[in-house]
C-alpha positions in Angstrom: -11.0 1.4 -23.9 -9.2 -0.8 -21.5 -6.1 1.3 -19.4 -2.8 -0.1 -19.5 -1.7 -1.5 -16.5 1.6 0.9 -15.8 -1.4 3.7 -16.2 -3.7 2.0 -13.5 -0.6 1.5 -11.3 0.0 5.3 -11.6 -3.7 5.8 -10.7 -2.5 4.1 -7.3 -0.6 7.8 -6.6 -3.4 9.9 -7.7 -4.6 12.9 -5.3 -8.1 11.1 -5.2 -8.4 8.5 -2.6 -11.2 6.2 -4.3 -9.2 6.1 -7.4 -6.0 5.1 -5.7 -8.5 2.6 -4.1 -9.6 1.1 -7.7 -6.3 1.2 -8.5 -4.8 -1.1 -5.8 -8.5 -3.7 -5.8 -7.5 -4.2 -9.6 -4.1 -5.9 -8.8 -5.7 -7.5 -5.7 -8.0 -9.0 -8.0 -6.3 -10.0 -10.6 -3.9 -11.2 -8.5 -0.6 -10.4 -10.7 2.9 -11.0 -9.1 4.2 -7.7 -9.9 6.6 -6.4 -6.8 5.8 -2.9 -8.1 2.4 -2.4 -6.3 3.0 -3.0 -2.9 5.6 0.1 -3.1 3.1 2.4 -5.0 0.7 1.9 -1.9 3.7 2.9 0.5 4.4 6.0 -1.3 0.5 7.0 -1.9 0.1 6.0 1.9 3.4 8.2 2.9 2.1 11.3 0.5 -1.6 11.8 0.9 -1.1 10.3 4.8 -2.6 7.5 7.1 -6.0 8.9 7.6 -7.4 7.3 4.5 -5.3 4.7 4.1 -6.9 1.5 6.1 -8.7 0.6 3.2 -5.4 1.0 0.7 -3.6 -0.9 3.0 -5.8 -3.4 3.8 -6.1 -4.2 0.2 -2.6 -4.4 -0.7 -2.2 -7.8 1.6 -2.9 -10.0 -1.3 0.1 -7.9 -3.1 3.3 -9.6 -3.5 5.3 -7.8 -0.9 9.3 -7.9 -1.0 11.5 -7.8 2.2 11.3 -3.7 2.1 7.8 -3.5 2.1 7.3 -6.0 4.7 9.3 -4.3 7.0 7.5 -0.8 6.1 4.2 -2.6 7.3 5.7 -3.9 10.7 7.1 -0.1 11.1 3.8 1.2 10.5 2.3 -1.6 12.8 4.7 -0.6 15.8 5.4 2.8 15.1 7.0 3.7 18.9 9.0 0.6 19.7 9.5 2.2 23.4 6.4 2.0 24.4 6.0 -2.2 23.9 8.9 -2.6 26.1 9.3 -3.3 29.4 10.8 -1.5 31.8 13.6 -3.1 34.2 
């Protein structure tokens, strides 16, 4: 029995990290434009934390992204803008 896809995307927010991961490689793969995903990951990323989450991430580039989730990735990227600046 094949899942639906609004079950796999709910997969992408369940307490198990390797199903979340399955969950996230099947829209990588099948490489749907659904601006849905990309916030799943955010919240699975934000809920279960960062220490498992370099492979979720990493598979969520070839998501489509929106403006939101873009800027959630620099965030997470720079995370203490004080410490990249100068001082004077």
């Amino acid at each position: 029995m094949k899942l639906s896809e609004e079950k796999i995307k709910q997969a992408i927010l369940h307490p198990e990290v390797d199903i979340r991961l399955r969950a996230v490689r099947y829209f990588k793969d099948c490489y749907r434009q659904d601006e849905g995903v990309a916030p799943l990951v955010i919240r699975a990323v934000e809920k279960y934390g960062r220490e498992d989450a370099y492979q979720l991430v990493g598979n969520s580039v070839h998501l489509r992204h929106t403006n939101e989730t873009i800027a959630w990735v620099i965030k997470e990227l720079v995370p203490n803008r004080h410490r990249c600046r100068r001082s004077r």
